[in-house]
N, CA, C and O atoms as a printed pandas DataFrame, in Angstrom:
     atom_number atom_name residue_name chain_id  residue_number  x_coord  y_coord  z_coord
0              1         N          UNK        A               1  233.009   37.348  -53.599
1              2        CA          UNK        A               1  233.074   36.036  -52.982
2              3         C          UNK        A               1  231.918   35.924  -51.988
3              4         O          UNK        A               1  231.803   36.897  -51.243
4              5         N          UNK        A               2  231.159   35.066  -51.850
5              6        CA          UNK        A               2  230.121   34.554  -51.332
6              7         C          UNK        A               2  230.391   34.398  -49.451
7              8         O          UNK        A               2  231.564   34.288  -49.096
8              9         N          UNK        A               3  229.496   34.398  -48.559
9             10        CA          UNK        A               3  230.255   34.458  -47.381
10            11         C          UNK        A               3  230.589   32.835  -46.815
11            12         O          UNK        A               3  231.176   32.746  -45.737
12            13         N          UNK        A               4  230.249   31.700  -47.472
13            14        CA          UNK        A               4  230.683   30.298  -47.427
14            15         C          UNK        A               4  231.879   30.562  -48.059
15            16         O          UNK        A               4  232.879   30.553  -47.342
16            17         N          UNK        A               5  232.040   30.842  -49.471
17            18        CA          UNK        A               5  232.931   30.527  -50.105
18            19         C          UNK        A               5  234.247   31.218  -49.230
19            20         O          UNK        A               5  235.290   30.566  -49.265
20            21         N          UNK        A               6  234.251   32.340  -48.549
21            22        CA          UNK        A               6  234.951   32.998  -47.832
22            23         C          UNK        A               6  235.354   32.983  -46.215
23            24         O          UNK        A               6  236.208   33.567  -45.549
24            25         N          UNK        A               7  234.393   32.101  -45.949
25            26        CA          UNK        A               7  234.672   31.032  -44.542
26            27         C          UNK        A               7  236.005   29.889  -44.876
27            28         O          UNK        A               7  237.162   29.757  -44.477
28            29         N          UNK        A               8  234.956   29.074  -45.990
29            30        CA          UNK        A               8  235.904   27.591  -46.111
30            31         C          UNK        A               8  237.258   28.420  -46.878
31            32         O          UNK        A               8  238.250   27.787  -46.517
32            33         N          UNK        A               9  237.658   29.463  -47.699
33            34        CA          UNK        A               9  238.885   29.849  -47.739
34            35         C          UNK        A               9  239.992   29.880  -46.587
35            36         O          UNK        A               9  241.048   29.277  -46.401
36            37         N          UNK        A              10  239.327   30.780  -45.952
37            38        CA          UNK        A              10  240.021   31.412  -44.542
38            39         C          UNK        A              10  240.421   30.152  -43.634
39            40         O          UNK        A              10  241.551   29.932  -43.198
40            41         N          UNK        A              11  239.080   29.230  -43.400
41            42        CA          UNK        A              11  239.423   28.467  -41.987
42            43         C          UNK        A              11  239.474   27.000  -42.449
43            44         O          UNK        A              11  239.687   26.153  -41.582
44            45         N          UNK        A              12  239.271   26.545  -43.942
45            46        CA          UNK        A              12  239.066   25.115  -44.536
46            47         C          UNK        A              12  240.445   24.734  -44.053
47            48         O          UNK        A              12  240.382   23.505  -44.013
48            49         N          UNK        A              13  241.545   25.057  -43.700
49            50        CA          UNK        A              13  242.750   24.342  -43.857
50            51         C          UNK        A              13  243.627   24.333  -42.538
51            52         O          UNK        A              13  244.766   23.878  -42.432
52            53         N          UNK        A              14  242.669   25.078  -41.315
53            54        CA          UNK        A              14  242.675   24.750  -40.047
54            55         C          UNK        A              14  242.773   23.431  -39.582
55            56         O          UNK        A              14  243.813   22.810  -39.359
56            57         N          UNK        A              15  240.911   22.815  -39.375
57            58        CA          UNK        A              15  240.518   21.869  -39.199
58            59         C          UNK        A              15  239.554   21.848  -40.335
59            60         O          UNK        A              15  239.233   22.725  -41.137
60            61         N          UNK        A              16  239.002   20.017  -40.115
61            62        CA          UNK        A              16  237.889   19.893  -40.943
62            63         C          UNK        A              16  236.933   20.833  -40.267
63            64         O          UNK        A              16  236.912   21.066  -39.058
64            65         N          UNK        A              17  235.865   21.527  -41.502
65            66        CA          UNK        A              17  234.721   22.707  -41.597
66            67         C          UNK        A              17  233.381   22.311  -41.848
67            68         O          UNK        A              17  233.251   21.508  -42.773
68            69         N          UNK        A              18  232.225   22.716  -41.184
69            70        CA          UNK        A              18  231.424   22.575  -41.491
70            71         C          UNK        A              18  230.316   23.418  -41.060
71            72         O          UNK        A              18  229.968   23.630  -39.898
72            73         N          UNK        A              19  229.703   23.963  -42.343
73            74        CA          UNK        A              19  228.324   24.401  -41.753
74            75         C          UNK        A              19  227.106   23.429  -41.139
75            76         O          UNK        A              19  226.740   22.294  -41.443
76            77         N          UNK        A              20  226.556   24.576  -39.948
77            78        CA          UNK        A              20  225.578   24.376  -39.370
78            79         C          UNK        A              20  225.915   23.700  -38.285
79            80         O          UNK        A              20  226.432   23.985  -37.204
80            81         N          UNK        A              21  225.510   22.732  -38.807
81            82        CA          UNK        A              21  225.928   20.886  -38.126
82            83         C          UNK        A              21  226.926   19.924  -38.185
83            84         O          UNK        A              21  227.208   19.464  -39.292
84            85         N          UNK        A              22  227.301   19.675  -37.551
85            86        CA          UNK        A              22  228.216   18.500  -38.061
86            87         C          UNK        A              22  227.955   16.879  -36.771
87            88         O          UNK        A              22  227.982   16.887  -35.541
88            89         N          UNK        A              23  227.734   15.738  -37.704
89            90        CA          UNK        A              23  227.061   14.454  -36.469
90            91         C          UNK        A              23  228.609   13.692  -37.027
91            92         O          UNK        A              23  229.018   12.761  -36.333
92            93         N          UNK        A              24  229.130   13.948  -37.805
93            94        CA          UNK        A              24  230.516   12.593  -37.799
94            95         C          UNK        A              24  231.256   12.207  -36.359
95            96         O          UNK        A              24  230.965   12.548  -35.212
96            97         N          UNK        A              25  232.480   11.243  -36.938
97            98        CA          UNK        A              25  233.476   10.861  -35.598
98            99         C          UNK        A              25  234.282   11.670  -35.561
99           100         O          UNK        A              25  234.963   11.218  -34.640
100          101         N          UNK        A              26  234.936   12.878  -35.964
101          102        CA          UNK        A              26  235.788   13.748  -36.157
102          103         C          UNK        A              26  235.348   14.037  -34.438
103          104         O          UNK        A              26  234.278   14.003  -33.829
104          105         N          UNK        A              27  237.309   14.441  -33.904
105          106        CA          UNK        A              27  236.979   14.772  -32.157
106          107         C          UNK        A              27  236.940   16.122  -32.142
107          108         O          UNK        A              27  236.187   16.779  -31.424
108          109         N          UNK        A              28  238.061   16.746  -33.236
109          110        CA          UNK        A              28  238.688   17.804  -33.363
110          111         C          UNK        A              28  237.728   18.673  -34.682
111          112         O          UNK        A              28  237.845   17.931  -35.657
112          113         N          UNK        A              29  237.193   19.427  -34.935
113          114        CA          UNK        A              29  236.714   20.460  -35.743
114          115         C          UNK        A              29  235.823   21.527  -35.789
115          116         O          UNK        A              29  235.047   21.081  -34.944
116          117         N          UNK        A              30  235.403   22.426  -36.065
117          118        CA          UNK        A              30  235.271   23.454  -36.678
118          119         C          UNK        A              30  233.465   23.490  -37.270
119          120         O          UNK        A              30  233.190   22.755  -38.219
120          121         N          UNK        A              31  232.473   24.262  -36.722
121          122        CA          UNK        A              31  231.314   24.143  -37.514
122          123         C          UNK        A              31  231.011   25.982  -37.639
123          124         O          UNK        A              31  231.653   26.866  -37.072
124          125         N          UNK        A              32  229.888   26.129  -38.526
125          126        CA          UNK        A              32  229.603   27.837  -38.501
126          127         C          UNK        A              32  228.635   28.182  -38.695
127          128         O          UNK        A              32  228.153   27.496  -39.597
128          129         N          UNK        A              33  227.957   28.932  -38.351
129          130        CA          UNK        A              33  226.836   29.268  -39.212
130          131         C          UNK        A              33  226.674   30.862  -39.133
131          132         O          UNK        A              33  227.582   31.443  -38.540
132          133         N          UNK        A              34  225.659   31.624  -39.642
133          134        CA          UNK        A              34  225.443   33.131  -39.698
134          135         C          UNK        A              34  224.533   33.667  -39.721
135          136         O          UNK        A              34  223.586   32.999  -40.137
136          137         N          UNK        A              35  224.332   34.606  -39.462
137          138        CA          UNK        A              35  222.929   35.654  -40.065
138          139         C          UNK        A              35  223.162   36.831  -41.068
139          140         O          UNK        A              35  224.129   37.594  -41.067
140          141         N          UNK        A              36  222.168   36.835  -41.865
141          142        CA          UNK        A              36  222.550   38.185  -43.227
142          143         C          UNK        A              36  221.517   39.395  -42.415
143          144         O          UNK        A              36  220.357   39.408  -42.005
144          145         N          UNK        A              37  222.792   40.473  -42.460
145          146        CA          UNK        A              37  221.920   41.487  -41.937
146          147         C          UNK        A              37  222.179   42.639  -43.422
147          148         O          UNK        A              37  223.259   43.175  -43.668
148          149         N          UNK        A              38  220.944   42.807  -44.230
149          150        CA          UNK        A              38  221.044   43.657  -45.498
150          151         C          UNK        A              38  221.409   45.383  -44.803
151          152         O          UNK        A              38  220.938   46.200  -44.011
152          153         N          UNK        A              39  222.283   45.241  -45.510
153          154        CA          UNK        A              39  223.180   47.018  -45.408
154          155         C          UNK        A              39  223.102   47.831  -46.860
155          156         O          UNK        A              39  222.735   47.178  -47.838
156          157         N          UNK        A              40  223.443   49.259  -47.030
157          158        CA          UNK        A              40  223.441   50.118  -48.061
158          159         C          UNK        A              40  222.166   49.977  -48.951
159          160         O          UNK        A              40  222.127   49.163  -49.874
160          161         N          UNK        A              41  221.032   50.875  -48.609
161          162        CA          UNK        A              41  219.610   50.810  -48.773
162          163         C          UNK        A              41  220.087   52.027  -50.241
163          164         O          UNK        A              41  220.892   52.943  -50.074
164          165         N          UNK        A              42  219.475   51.780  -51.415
165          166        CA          UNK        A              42  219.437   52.601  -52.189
166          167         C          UNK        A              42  217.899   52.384  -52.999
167          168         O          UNK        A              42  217.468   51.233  -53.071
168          169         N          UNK        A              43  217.213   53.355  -53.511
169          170        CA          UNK        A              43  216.140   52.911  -54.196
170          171         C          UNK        A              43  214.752   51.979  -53.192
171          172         O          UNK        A              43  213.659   51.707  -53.688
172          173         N          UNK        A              44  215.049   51.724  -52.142
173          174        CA          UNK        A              44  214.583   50.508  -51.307
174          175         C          UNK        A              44  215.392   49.187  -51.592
175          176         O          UNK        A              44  214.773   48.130  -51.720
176          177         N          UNK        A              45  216.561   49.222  -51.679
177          178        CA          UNK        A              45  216.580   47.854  -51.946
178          179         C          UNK        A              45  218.101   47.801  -51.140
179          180         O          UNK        A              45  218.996   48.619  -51.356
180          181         N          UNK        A              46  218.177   46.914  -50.382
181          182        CA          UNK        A              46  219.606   46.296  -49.887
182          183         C          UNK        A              46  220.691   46.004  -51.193
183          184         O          UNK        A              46  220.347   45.138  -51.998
184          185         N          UNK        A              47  222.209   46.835  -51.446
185          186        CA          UNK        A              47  222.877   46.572  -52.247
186          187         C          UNK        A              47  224.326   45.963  -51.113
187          188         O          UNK        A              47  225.503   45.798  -51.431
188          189         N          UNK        A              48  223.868   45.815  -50.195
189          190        CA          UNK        A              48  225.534   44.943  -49.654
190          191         C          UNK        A              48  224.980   44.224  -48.376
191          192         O          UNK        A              48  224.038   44.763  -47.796
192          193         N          UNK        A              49  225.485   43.063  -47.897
193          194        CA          UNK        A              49  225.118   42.630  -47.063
194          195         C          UNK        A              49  226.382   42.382  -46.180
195          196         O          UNK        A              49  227.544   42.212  -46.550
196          197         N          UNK        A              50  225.661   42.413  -44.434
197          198        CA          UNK        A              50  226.993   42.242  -43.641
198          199         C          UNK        A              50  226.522   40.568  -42.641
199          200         O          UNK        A              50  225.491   40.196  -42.081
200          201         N          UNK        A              51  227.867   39.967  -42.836
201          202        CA          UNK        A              51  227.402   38.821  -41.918
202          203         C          UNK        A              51  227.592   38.745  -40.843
203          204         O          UNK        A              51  228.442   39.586  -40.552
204          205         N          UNK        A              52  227.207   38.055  -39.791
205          206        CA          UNK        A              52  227.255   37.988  -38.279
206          207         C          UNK        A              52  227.598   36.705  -38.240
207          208         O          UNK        A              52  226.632   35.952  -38.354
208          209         N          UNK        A              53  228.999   36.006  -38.078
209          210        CA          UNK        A              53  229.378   34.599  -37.872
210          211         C          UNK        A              53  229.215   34.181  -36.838
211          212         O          UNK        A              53  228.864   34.968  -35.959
212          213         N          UNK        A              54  229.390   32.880  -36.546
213          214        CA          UNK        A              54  229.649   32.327  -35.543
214          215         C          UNK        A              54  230.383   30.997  -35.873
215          216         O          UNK        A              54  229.914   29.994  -36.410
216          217         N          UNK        A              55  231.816   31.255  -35.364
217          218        CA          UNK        A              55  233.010   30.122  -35.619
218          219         C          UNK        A              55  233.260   28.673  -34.335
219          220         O          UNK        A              55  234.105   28.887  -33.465
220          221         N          UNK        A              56  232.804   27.842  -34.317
221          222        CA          UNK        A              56  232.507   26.778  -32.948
222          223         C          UNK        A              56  233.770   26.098  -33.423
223          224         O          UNK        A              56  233.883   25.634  -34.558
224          225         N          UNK        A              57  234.898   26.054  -32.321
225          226        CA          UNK        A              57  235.836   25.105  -32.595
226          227         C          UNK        A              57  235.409   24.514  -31.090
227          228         O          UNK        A              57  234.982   24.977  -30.033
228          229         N          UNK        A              58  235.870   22.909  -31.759
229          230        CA          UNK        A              58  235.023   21.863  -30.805
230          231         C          UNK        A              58  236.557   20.676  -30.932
231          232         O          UNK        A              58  237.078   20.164  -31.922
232          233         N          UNK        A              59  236.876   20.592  -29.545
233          234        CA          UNK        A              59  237.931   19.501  -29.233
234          235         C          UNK        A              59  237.763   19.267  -27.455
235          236         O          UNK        A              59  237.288   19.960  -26.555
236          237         N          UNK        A              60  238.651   17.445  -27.534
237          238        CA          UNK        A              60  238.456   17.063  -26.852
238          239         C          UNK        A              60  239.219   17.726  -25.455
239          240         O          UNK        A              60  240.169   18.495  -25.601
240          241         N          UNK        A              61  238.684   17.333  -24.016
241          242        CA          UNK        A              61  239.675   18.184  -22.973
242          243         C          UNK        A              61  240.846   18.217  -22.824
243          244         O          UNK        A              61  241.379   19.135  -22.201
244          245         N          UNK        A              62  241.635   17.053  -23.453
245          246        CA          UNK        A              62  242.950   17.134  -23.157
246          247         C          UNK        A              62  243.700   17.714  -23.902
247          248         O          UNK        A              62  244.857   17.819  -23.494
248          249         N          UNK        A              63  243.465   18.144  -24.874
249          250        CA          UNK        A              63  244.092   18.408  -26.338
250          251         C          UNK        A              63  243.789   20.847  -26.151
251          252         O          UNK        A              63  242.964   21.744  -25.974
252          253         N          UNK        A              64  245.381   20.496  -26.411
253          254        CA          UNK        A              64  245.728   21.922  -25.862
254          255         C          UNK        A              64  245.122   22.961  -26.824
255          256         O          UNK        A              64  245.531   22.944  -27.985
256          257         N          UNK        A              65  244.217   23.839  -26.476
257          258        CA          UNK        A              65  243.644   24.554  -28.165
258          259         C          UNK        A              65  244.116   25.852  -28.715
259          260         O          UNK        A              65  243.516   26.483  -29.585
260          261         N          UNK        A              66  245.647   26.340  -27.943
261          262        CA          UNK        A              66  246.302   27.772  -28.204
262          263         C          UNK        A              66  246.796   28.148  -29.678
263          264         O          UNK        A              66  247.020   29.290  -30.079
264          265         N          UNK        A              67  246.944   26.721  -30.551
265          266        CA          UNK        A              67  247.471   27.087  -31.377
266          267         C          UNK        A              67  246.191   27.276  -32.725
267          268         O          UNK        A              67  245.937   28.076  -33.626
268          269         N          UNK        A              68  245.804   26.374  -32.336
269          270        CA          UNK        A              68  244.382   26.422  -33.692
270          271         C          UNK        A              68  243.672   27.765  -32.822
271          272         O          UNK        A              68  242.960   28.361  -33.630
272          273         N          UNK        A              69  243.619   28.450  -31.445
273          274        CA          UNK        A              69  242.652   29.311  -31.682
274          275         C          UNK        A              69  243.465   30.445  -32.456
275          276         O          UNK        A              69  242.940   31.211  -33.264
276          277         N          UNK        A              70  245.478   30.459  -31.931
277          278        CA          UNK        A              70  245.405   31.582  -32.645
278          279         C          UNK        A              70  245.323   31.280  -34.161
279          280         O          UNK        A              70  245.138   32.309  -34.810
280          281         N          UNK        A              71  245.394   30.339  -34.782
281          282        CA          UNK        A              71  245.803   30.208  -36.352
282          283         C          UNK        A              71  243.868   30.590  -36.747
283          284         O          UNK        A              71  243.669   31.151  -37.825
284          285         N          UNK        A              72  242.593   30.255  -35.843
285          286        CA          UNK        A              72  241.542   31.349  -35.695
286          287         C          UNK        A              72  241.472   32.483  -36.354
287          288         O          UNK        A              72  240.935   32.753  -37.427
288          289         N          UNK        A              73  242.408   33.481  -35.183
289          290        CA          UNK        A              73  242.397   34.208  -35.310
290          291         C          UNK        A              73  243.008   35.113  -36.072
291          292         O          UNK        A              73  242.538   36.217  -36.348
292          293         N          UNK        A              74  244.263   34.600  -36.501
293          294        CA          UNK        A              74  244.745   35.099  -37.829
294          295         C          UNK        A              74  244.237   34.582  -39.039
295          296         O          UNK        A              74  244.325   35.461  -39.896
296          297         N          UNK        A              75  243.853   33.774  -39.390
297          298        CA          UNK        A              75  242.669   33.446  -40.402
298          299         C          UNK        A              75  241.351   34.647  -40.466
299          300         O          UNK        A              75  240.930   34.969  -41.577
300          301         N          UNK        A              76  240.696   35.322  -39.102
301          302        CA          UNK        A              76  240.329   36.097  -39.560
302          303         C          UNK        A              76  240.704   37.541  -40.195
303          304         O          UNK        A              76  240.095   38.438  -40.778
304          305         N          UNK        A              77  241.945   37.303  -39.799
305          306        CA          UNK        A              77  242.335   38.943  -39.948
306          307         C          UNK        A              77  242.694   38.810  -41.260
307          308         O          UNK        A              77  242.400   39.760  -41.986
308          309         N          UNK        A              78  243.372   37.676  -41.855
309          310        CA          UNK        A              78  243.699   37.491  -43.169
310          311         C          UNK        A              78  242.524   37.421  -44.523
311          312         O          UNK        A              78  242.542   37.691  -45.724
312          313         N          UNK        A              79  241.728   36.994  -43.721
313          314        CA          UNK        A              79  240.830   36.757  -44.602
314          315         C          UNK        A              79  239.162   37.351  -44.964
315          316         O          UNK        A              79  238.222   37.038  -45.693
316          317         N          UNK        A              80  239.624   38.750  -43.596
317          318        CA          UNK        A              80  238.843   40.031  -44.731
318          319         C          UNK        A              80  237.860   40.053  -43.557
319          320         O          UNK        A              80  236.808   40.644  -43.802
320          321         N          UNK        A              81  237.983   39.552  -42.385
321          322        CA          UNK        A              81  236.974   39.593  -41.227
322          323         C          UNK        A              81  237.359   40.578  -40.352
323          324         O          UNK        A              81  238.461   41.115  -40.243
324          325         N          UNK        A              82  235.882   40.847  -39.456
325          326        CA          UNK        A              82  236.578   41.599  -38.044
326          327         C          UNK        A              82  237.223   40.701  -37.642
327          328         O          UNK        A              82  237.259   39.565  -38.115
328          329         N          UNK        A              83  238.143   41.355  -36.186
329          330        CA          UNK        A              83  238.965   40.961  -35.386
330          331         C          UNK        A              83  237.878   40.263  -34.616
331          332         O          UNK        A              83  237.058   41.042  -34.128
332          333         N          UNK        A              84  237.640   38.801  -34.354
333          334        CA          UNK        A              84  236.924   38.153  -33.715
334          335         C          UNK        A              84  237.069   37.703  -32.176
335          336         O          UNK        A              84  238.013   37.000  -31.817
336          337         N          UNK        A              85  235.885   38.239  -31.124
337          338        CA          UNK        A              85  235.553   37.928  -29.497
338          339         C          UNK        A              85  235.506   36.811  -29.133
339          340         O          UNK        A              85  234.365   36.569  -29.528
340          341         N          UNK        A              86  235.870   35.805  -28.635
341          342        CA          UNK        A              86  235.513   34.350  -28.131
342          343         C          UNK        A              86  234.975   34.204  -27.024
343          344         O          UNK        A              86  234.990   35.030  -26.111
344          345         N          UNK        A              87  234.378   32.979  -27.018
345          346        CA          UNK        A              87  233.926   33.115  -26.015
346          347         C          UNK        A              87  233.617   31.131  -25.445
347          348         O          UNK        A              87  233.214   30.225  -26.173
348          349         N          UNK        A              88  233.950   31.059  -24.124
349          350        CA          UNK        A              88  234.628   29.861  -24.219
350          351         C          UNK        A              88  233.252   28.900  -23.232
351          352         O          UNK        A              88  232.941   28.998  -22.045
352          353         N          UNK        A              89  232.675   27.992  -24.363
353          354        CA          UNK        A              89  231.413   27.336  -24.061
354          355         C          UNK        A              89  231.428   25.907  -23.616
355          356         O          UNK        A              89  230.408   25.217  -23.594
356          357         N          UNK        A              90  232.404   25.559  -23.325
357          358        CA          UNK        A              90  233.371   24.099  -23.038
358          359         C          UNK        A              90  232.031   23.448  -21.745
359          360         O          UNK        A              90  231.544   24.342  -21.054
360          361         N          UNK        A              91  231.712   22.560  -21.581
361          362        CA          UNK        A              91  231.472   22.154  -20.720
362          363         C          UNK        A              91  231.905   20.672  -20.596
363          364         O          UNK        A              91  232.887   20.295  -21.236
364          365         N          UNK        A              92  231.049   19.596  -19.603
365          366        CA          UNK        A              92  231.869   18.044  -19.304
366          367         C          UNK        A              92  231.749   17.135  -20.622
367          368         O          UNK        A              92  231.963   15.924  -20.568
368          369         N          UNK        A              93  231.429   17.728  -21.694
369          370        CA          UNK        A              93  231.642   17.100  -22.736
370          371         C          UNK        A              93  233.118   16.818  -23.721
371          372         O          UNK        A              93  233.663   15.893  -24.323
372          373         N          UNK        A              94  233.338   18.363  -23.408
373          374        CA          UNK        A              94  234.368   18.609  -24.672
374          375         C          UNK        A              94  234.965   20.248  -24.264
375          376         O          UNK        A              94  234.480   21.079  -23.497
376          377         N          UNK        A              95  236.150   20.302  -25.078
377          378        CA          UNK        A              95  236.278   22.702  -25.083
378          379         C          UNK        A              95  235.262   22.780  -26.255
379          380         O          UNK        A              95  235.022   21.986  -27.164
380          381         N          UNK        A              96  234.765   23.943  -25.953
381          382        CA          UNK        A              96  233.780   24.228  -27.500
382          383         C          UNK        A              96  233.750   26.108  -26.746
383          384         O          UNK        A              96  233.311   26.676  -25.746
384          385         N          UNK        A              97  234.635   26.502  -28.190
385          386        CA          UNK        A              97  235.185   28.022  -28.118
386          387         C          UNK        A              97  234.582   28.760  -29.299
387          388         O          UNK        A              97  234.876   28.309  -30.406
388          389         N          UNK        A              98  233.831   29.765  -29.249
389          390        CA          UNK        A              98  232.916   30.413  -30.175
390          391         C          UNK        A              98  233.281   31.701  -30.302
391          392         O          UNK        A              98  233.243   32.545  -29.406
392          393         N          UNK        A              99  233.737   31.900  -31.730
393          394        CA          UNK        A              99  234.602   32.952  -32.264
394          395         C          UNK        A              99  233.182   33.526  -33.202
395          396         O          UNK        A              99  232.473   32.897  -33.987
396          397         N          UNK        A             100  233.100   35.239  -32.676
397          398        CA          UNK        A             100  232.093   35.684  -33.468
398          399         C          UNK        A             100  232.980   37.020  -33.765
399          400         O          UNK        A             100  233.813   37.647  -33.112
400          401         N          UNK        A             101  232.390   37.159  -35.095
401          402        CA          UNK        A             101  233.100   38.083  -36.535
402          403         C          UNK        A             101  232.068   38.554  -37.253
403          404         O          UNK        A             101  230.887   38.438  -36.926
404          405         N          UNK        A             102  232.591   39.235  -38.504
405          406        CA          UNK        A             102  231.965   39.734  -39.391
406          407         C          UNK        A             102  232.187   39.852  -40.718
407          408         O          UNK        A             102  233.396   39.632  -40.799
408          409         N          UNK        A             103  231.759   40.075  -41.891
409          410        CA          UNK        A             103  231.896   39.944  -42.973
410          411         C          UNK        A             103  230.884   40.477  -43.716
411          412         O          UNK        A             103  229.673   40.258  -43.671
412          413         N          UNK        A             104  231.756   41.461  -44.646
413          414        CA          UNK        A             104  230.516   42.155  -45.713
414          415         C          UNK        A             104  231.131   42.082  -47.062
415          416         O          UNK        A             104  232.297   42.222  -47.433
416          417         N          UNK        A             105  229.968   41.811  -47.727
417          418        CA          UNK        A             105  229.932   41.644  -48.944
418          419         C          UNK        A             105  229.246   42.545  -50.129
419          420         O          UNK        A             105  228.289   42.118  -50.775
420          421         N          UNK        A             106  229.722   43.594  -50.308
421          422        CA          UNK        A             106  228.643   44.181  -51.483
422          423         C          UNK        A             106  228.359   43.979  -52.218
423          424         O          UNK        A             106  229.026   43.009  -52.580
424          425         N          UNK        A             107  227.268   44.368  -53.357
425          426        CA          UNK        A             107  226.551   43.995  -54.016
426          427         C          UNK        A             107  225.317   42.802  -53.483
427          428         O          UNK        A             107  224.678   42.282  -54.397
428          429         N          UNK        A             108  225.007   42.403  -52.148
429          430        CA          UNK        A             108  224.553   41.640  -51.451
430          431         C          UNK        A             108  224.333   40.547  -52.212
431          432         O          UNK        A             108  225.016   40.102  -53.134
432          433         N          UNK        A             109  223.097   40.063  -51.646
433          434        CA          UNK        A             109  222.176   38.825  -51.548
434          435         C          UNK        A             109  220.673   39.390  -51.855
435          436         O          UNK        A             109  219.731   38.966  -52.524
436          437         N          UNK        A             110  220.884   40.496  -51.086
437          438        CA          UNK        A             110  219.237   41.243  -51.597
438          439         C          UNK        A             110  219.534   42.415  -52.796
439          440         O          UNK        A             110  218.854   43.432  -52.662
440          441         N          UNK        A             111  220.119   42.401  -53.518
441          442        CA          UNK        A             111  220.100   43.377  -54.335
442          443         C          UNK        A             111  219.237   42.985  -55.485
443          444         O          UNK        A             111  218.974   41.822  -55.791
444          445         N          UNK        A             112  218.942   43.741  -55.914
445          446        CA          UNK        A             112  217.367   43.187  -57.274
446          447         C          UNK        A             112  217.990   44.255  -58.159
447          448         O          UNK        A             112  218.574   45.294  -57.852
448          449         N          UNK        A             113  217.709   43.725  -59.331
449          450        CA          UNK        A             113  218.796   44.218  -60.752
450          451         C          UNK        A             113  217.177   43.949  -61.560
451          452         O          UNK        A             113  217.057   44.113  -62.774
């Protein structure tokens, strides 16, 4: 499974998801993005890759966020991630809480066949 395809599994049914960016009216949701760091060097060549997430749940101040962070956080554990650190980036805009994890995938992205 691909590491999108294995995001929107895990957290698609939280809130609405989106990579990167997201510009809609939605108050309440969820954006991600990652870095591929290539792991298990054989021959020279990367055969598994590990991801470095970053999970942004973004809601308004009044709106209480204990339950979507833990349903978060059991989403990651369920769904094949580290146990994910938060870290809480809220300022006079909005809460905006940034859940960083991990995810590996073998057979990578850089593997050459």
């Amino acid at each position: 499974m691909s590491c999108d395809e294995a995001i929107n599994a895990a957290f698609g049914e939280i809130l609405p998801l989106f990579p990167n960016v997201y510009t809609g009216e939605e108050l309440t949701y969820l954006v991600y993005n990652y870095y591929v760091i290539p792991e298990v060097y054989a021959s020279s060549v990367s055969h598994a890759s590990r991801y470095s997430i970053q999970l942004h749940l973004y809601l308004p101040h009044k709106e209480n966020p204990n339950a979507i962070k833990l349903a978060i956080i059991n989403a990651c554990i369920g769904g094949g991630f580290t146990y994910p650190s938060m870290t809480n980036a809220s300022d006079k805009d909005g809460q905006h809480y940034v859940f960083e994890f991990e995810y590996c995938n073998g057979g990578g992205v850089y593997a050459q066949t």
